[in-house]
C-alpha positions in Angstrom: 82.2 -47.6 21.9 83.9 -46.1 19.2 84.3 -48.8 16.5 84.4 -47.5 13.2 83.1 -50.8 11.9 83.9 -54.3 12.4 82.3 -55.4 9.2 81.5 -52.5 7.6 84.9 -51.1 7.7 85.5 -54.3 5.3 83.3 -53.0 2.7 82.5 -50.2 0.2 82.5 -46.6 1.1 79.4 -45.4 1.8 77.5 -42.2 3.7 77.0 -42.7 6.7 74.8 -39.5 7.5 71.2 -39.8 8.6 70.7 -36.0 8.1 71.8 -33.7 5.4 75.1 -32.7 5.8 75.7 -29.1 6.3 78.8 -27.1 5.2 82.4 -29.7 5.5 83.9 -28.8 8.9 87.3 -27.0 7.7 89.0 -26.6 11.0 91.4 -29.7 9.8 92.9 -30.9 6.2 93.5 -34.5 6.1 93.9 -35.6 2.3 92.0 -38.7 2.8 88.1 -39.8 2.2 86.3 -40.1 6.0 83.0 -41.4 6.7 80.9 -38.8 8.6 78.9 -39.4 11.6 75.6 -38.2 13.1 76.4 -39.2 16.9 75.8 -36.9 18.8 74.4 -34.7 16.5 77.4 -32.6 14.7 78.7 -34.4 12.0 82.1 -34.5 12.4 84.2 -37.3 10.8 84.4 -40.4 13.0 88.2 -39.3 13.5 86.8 -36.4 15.4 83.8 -38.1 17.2 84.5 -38.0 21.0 82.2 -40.7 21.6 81.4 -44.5 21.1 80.4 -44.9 17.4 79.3 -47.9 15.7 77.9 -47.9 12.0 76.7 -50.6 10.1 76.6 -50.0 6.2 74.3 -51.2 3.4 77.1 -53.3 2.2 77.0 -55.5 5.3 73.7 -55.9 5.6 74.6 -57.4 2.3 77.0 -59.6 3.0 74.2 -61.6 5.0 70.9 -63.1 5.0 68.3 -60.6 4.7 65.5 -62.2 6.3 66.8 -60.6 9.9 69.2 -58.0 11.1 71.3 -60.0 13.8 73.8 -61.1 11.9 74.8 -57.7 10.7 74.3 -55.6 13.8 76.2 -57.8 15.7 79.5 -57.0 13.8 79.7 -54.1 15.8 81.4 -54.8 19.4 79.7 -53.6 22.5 76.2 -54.7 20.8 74.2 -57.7 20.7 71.2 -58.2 18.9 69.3 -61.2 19.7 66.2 -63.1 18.1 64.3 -65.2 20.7 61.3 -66.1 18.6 61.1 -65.4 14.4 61.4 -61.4 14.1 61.3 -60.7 17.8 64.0 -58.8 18.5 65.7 -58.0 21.9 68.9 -55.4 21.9 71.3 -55.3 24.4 74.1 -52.1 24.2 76.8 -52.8 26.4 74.7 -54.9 29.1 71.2 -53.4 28.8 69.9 -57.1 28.2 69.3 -57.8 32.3 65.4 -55.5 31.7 64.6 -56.9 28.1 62.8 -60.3 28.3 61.7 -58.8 25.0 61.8 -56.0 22.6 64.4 -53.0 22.6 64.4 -51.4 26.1 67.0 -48.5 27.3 68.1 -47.9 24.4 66.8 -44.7 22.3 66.1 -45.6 18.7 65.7 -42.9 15.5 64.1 -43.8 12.2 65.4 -41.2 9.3 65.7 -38.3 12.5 62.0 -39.4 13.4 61.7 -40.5 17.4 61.3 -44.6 16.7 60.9 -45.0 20.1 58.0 -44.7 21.6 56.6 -42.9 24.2 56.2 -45.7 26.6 59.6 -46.6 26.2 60.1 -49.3 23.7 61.1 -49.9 20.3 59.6 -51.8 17.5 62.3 -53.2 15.7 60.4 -56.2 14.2 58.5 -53.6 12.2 61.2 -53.1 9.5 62.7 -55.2 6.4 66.9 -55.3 6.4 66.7 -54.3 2.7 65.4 -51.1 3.6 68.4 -50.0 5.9 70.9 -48.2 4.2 73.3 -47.7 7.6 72.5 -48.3 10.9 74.6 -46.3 13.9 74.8 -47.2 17.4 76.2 -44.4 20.0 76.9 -46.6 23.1 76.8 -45.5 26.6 74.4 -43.3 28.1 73.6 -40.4 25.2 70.9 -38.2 26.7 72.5 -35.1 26.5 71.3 -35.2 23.2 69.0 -38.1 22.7 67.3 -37.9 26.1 66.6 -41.0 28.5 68.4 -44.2 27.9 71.4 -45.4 29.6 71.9 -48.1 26.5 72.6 -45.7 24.3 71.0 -44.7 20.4 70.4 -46.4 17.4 70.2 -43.9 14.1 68.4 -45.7 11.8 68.6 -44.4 7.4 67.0 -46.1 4.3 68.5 -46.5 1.4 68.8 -43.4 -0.5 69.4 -43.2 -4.7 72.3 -42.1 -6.4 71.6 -38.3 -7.7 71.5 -38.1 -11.5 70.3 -41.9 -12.2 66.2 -43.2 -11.7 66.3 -47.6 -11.2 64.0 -50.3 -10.5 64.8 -53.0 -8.5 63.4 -57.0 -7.6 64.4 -59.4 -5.8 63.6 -63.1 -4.9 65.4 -65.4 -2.4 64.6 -68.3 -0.4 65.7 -70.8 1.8 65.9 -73.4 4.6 62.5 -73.5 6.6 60.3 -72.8 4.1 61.7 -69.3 3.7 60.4 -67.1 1.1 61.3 -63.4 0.5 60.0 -61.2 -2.3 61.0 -57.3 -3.0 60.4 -54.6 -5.2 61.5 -51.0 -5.2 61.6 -47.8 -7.6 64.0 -44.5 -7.1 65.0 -41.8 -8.7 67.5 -39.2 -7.7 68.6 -35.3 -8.8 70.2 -32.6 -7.3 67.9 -30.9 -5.8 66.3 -34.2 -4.0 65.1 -38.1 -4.2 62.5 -40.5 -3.9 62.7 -43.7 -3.1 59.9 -46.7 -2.7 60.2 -50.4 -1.7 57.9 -53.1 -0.6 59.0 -56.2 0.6 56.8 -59.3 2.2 58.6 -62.7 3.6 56.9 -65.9 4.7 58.7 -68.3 6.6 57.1 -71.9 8.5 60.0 -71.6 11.3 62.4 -73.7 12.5 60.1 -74.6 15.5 56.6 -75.6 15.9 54.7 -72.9 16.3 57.2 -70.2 14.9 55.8 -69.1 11.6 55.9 -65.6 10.0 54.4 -63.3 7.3 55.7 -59.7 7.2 54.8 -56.9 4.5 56.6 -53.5 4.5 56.0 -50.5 2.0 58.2 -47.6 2.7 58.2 -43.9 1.0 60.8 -41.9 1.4 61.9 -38.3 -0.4 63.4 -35.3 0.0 63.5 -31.6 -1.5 65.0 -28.6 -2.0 61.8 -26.7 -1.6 63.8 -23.5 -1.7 67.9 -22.5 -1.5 67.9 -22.8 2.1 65.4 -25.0 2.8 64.9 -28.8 2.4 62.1 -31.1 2.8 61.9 -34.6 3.9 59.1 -36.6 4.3 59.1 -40.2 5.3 56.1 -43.0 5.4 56.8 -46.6 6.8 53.4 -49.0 6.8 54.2 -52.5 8.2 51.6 -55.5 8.8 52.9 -58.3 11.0 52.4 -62.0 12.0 54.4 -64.3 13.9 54.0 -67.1 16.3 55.7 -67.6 19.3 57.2 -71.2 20.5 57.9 -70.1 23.8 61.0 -71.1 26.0 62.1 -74.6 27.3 64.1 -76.7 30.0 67.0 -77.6 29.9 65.8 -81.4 29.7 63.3 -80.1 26.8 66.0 -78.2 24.8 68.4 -81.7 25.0 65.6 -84.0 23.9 64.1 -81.8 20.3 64.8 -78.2 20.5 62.6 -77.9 17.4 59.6 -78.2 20.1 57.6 -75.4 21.6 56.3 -74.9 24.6 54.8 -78.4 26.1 51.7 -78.1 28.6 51.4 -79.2 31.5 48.9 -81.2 33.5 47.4 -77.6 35.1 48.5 -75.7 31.8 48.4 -75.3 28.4 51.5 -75.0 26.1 51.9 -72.4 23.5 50.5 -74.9 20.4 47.4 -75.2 21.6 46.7 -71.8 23.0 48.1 -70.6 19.6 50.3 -68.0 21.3 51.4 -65.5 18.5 52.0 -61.5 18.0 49.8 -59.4 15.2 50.2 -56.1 14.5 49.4 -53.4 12.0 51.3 -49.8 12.0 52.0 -47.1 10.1 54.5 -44.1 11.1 54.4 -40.7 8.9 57.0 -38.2 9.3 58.1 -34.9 7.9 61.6 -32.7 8.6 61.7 -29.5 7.3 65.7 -28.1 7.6 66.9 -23.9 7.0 69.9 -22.9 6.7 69.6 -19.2 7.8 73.5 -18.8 6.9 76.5 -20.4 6.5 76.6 -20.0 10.7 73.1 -20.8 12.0 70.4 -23.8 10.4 67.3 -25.4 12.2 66.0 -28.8 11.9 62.5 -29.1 12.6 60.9 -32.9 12.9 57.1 -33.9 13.4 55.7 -37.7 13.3 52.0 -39.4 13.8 51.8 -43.2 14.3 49.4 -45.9 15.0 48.7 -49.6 15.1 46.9 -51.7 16.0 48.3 -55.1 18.5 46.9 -58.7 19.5 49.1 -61.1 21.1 47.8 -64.3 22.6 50.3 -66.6 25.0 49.4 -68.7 27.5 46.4 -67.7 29.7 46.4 -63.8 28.6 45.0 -62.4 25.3 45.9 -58.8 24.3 44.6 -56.2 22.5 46.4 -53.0 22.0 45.3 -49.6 20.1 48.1 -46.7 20.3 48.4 -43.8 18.6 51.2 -41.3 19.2 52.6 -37.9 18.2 55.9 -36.0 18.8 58.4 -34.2 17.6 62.1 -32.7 17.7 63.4 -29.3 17.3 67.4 -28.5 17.0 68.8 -25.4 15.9 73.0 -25.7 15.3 75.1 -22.2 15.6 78.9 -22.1 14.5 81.0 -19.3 15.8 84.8 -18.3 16.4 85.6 -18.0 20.1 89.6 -16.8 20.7 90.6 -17.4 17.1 88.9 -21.2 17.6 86.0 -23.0 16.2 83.2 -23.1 18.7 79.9 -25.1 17.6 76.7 -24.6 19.3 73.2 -27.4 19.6 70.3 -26.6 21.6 66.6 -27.7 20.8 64.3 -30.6 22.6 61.8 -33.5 22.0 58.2 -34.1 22.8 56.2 -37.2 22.6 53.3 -38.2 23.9 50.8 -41.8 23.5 47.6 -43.0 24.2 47.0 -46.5 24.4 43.8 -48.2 24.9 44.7 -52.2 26.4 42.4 -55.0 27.1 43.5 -58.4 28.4 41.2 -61.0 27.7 41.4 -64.5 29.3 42.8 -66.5 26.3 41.2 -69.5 25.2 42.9 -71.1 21.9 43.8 -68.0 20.5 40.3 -66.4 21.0 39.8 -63.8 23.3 37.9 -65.2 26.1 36.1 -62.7 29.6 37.7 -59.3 29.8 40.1 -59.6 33.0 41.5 -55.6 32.4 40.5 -52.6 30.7 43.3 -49.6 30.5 43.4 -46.1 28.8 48.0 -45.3 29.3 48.4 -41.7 28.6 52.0 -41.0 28.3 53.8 -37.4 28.1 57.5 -37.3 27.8 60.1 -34.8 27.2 63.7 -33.0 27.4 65.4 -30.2 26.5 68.9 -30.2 25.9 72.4 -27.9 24.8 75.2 -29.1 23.3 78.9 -27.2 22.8 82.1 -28.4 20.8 84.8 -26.0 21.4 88.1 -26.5 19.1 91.3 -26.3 21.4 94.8 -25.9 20.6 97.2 -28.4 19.8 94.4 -30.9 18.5 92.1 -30.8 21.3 88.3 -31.0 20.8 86.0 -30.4 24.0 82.5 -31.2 24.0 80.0 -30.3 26.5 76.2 -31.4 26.9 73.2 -31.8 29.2 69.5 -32.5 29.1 66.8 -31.9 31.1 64.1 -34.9 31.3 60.4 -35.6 31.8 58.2 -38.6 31.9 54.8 -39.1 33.1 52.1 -41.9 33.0 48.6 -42.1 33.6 46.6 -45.2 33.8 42.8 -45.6 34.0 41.4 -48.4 34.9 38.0 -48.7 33.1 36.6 -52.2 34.8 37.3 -50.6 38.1 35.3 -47.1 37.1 31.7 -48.3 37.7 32.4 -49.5 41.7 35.5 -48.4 42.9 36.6 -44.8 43.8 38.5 -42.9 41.6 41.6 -43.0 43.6 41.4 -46.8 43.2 41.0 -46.8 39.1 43.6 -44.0 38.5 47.0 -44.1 38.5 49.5 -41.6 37.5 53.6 -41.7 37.8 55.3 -38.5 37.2 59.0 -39.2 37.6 61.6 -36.7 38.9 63.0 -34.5 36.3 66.4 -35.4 35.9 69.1 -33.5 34.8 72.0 -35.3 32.6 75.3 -34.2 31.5 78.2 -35.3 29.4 81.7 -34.0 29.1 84.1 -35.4 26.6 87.8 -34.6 24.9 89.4 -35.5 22.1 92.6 -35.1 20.7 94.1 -35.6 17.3 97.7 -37.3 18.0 98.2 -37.4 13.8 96.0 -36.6 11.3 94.9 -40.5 11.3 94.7 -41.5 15.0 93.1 -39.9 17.5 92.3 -40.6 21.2 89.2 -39.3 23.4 87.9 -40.0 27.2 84.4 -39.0 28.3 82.2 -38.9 31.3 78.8 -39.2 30.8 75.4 -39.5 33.0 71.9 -40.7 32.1 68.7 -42.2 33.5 66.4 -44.8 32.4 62.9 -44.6 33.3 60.8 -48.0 33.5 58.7 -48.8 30.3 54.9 -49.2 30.6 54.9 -52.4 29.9 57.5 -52.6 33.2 54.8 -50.2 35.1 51.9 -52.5 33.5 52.8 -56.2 32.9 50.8 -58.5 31.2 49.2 -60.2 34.7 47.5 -56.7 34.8 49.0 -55.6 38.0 50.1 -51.9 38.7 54.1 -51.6 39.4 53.8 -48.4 41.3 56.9 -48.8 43.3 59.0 -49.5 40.5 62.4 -46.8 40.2 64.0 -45.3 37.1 67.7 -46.7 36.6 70.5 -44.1 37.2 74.3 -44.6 35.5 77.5 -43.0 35.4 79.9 -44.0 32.7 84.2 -43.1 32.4 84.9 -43.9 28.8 88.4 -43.7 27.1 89.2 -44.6 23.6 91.5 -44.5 20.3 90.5 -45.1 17.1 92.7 -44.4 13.4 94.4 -46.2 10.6 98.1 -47.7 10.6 100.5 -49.2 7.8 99.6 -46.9 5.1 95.7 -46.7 6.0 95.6 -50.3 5.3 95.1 -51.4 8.8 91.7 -49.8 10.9 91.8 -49.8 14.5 88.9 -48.9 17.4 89.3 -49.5 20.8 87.5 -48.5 24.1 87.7 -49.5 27.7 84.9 -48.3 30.2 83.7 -48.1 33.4 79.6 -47.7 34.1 78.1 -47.9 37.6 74.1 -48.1 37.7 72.2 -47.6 40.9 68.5 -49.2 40.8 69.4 -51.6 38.3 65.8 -52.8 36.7 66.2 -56.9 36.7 63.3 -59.2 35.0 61.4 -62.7 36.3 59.2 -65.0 35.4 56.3 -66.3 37.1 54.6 -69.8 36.5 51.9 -68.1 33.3 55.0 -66.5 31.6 54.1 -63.3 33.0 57.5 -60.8 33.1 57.9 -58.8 36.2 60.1 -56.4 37.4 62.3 -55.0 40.4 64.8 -52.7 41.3 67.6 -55.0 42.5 70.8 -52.3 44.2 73.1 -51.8 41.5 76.0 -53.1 38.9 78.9 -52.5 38.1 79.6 -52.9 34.0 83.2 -53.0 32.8 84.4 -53.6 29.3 86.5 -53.0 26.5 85.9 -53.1 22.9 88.0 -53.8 20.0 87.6 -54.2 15.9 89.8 -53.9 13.5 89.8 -54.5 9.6 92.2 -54.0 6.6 93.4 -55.1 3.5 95.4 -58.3 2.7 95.4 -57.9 -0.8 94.1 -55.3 -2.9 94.1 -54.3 -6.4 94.4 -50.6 -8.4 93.0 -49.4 -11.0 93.8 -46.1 -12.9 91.9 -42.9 -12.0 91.8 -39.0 -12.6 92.7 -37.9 -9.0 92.4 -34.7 -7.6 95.5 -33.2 -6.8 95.8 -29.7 -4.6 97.8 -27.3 -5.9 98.7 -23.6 -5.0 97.0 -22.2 -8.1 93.8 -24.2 -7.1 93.0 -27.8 -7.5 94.1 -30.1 -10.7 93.7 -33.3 -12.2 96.2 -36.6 -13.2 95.8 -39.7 -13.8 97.0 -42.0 -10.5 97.1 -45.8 -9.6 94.2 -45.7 -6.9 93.4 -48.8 -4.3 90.1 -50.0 -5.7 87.3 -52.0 -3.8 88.8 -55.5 -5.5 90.7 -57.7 -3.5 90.9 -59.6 0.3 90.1 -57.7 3.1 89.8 -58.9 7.1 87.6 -57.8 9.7 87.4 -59.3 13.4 85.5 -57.2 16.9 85.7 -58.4 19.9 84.1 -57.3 23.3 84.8 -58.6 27.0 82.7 -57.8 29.2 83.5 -58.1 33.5 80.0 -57.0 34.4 79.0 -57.8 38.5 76.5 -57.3 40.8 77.0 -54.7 43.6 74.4 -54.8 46.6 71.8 -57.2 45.3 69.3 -59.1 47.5 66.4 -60.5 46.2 63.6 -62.3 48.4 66.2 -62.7 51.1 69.1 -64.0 48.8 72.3 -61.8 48.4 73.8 -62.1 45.0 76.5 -59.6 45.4 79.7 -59.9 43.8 77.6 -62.3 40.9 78.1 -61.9 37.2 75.2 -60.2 35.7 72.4 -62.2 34.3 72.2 -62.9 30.5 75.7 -60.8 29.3 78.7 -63.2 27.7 82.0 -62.2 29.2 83.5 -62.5 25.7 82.0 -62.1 21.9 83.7 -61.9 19.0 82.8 -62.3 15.3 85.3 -62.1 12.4 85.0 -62.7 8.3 86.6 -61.9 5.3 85.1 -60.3 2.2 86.7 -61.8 -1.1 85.9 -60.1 -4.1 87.7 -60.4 -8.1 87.3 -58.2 -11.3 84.5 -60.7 -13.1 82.1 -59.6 -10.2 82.6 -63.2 -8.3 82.8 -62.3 -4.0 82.5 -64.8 -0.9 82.2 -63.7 2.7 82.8 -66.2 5.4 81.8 -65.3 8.8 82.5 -66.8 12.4 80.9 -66.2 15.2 81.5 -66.9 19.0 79.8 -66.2 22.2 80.8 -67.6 25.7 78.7 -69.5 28.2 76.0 -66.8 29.7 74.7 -67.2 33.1 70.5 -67.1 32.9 69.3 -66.8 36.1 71.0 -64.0 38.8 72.0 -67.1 41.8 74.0 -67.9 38.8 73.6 -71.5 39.2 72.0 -72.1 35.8 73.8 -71.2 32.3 73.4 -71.4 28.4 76.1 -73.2 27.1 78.9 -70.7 25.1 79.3 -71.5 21.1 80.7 -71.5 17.6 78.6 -70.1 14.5 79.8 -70.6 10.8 78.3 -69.1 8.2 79.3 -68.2 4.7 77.9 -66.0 1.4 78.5 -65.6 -2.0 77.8 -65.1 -5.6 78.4 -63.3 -8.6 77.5 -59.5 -8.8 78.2 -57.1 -12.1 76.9 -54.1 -13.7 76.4 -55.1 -17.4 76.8 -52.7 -20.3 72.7 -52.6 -20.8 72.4 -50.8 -17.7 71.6 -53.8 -16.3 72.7 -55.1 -12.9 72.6 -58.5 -11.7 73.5 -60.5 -8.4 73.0 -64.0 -7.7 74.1 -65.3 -4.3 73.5 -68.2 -2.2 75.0 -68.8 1.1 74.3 -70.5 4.3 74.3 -70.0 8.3 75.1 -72.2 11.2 77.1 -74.9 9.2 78.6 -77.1 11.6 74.4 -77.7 12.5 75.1 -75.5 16.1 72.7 -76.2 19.1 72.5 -73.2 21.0 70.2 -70.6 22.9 70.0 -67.4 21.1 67.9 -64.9 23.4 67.4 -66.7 26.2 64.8 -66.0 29.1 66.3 -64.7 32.2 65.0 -65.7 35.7 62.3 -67.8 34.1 60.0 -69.9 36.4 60.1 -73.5 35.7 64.0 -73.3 34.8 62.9 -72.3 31.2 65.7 -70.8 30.0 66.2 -71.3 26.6 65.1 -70.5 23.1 66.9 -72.9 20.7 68.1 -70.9 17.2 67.5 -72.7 13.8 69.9 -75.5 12.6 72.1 -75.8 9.8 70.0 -73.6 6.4 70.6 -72.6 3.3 69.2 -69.7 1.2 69.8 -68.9 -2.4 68.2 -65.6 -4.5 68.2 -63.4 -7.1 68.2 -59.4 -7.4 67.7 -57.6 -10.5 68.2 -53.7 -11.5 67.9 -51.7 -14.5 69.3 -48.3 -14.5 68.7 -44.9 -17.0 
């Protein structure tokens, strides 16, 4: 939904563009500064966005931990970003939880314009550091006319970029509760013409739970350059190594007695401790984007990737190795014309990505790999094409117009079937139906400041391979892609003398062979098509000042002669400002049986009916800022008979310190803060239909972190 942001609306300005922004769209003067959006793939200000738009900023990544990214993603309504285990990550956009026992599923993800995604479906998220992000945006809803399949909508992922005209080097140190220790270092230099920029940062944590440790290391590399007057360069390298244990869910009776614990065994089975169940990997993603602007009309962006890495993730009776390496790319060439006196912009290009995996599951014995049980080459191709048209209308009106055209195809070999079986047996390919998707959407401006838009929008979601291949080995060849339809209308501005931010949306979206997950007794996740749902919501977040103070600056002014200078009382970035988002949620079954068992009319497994998180962000002249936040989810049914649920709660959490820019050029900030104050007990990412009523994965207690960053700029 359209939520300019909950938090970051709070905060300091900052570009929000994950591309270069081409020439200022001129069609409307509004004399006031507008953050600029890449949903959808235009650029228009957010005012003029007919879509759900979420953005999260640098500065509230800030304003929180950075040892994870929940806290700050979910300022945004509509969006939930949990953490079942240390750094495993599971995203839900407006309901897409019900399919993601782990990871980021449904939803398409883009890392500096390069497909983050894979091919296969899923999304790494675990792989990056929160430092790195300079603004995150979430278009909600289905998005594949331009971002292809995903009903869950995109996430537009951009690092932090310099300051042209100023070089700095940065460290950091924080640490914290848990044995928390974070370490970062980073180098950038900026000019007209282009940037570079390069960080590394490693944490360490022993985990709130047995068996949850962590050790991360991330070196990124990122710069651009105007190779030429109309053409730029970008070229991006990410390298991440990664180690975390997993503590694995418990009961209800397990959670009450020490949720600290992991997994217990059983008299027939082990428990995650001693099978030392944990996730490894090692990747590294290289990217280039080369972007022409033939004219002030017509540009191209071309964008072309490589990545690989290398997997092994023990659990409770399955040991996996994983060796992928994929390629793609993404072509888009933008055209602006004049149609009847009227602006008319024009976006057509595709995507293409394809993976090879090579998967062996082992029989795991203590964390060693034990007798080979399956031995898979996945070859995966997919694809779309798509168009895209905004067409300026009188009286304020913007229409927009898009579809794509979509492709997905696996191929799985099974290699310890080859020697005695017959090819038909060790083979398996799924092509899935190409599938056509369109959007429509209008806008219109009611003042310069508010405007209001409604949409209709279609997509599909094709199953992942890890849905077509679960971790028991078996071959899920009857599995469906999803199908939604989605009636969107919205209103977003500013009120009160642009003191007062508003963004609201309401929605309907219907999905026909909903994917749903379960667990079986080895903590194998498998999935079904289960009918359909029925997902209405509305969305809300709004932020302003409470108290704010000026401070004298040389203002443009416009004039008839041309523009001139004089010196005003400006609102500065000093002062009190509020910021609350709030999303309810009436999602339902429609026709649902499962092994006999109608659960029509049910609410849909593992959504809250209501979040809502709200802060303030306190900051004075001598550099001295606090940001208090609360956060609030309500009870969430975990199983689809709807008989078992995680209990609803209140978070507190709370930082602050003292950050200035001193005359040396050097820049200093010293924080501490902590999270879950009133010591919480609560489920964050729970597991949905698990066997054995094991539900929950308890979130850390009451902790504290405290750090330092240093920066010297010349």
């Amino acid at each position: 939904m359209l939520l300019r942001y909950a938090a970051p609306l709070l905060l300091l300005p900052a570009s929000l563009c994950a591309q270069t922004i081409p020439a200022p769209d001129t069609t409307r003067t509004v004399a006031l500064p507008e953050a600029t959006v890449t949903g959808y793939g235009q650029q228009l200000p957010l005012r003029r966005t007919a879509a759900a738009v979420g953005v999260v900023d640098a500065a509230t990544f800030e304003r929180f931990p950075q040892n994870a990214l929940t806290q700050a993603v979910n300022t945004l309504p509509g969006v939930r970003l949990e953490e079942r285990a240390t750094a495993s990550y599971r995203l839900s956009v407006r309901g897409s939880t019900l399919r993601s026992p782990f990871g980021v599923r449904n939803v398409k993800v883009y890392y500096e314009g390069i497909p983050f995604t894979e091919a296969s479906g899923s999304t790494p998220l675990n792989l990056l550091d929160p430092a790195q992000l300079g603004a995150l945006e979430v278009v909600k809803g289905p998005a594949a006319s331009v971002y292809g399949a995903g009903t869950g909508g995109a996430v537009l992922l951009r690092n932090r970029r310099p300051v042209a005209g100023q070089a700095r080097a940065q460290v950091g140190f924080s640490a914290g509760s848990y044995g928390l220790r974070r370490y970062t270092v980073a180098a950038e230099t900026g000019s007209a013409t282009g940037y570079f920029r390069a960080q590394y940062a490693r944490q360490t944590l022993d985990g709130y739970r047995q068996n949850s440790a962590l050790r991360r290391d991330v070196l990124t590399l990122d710069g651009e350059l105007q190779a030429s007057e109309k053409g730029t360069i970008s070229l991006h390298a990410l390298y991440s190594d990664l180690d975390y244990q997993l503590p694995g869910s418990l009961t209800r009776a397990q959670f009450g007695q020490d949720p600290r614990q992991a997994r217990p065994g059983t008299a027939t089975a082990a428990g995650t401790v001693a099978q030392r169940a944990a996730y490894a990997s090692r990747t590294v993603l290289l990217g280039g984007t080369y972007e022409h602007r033939f004219s002030d009309r017509l540009s191209s962006r071309t964008t072309l990737y490589g990545t690989a890495s290398a997997i092994k993730t023990p659990f409770l009776i399955d040991f996996e190795r994983n060796t992928q390496l994929g390629t793609g790319g993404r072509t888009t060439l933008n055209y602006r014309t004049a149609l009847a006196g009227r602006t008319l912009r024009l976006q057509g290009g595709g995507e293409l990505q394809t993976s090879f995996e090579n998967s062996r599951n082992y029989q795991n014995r203590a964390g060693q790999p034990g007798p080979l049980r399956y031995d898979d080459e996945i070859r995966t191709l997919t694809g779309f094409a798509f168009a895209q048209a905004d067409y300026e209308l009188p009286a304020g009106f913007l229409l927009t117009a898009g579809a794509s055209y979509n492709r997905l195809r696996y191929r799985i070999n099974r290699l310890t079937e080859a020697v005695t079986a017959p090819f038909e047996a060790y083979q398996v390919t799924r092509d899935f139906r190409p599938q056509v998707s369109p959007r429509l959407a209008l806008l219109k401006e009611i003042t310069p400041l508010i405007s209001v838009y409604g949409s209709v929008s279609s997509g599909f979601s094709p199953p992942t391979e890890e849905e077509i291949r679960p971790s028991d080995g078996s071959l899920n060849t009857a599995l469906q892609a999803e199908r939604g339809t989605s009636y969107e209308v919205g209103a977003r501005g500013t009120l009160l003398n642009q003191r007062l931010t508003f963004d609201v949306a309401a929605y309907d979206f219907r999905l026909r062979q909903t994917i749903v997950t379960r667990t079986d007794d080895q903590g194998t996740q498998l999935f079904a098509n289960s009918g359909n749902t029925r997902q209405r919501g509305l969305e809300a977040a709004l932020s302003g000042w409470l108290w704010r103070m000026a401070s004298l600056e040389n203002v443009e002014v416009p004039t008839p002669a041309g523009p001139a200078y004089e010196m005003r009382n400006v609102p500065g970035n000093v002062g009190l400002r509020a910021f609350a988002s709030y999303t309810y949620n009436h999602y339902r079954f429609g026709r649902y049986e499962s092994n006999g068992t109608n659960y029509s009319g049910n609410r849909l497994t593992g959504t809250a009916p209501h979040t809502l998180t709200a802060g303030l962000d306190f900051s004075e002249a001598h550099g001295f800022y606090l940001s208090p936040t609360v956060n609030h989810q309500a009870r969430i049914f975990v199983n689809d008979a709807n008989t078992e649920a995680a209990p609803g709660y209140w978070t507190f959490g709370a930082r602050g310190g003292w950050r200035k820019a001193l005359k040396n050029k050097l820049e200093l900030d010293l924080y501490a803060g902590a999270e879950n104050l009133t010591d919480r007990r609560y489920s964050l990412g729970n597991d949905l239909n698990a066997f054995g009523n094991r539900y929950f994965q308890p979130a850390p207690g009451r902790n504290y972190y405290g750090g330092v960053q240093a920066g010297w700029r010349w």
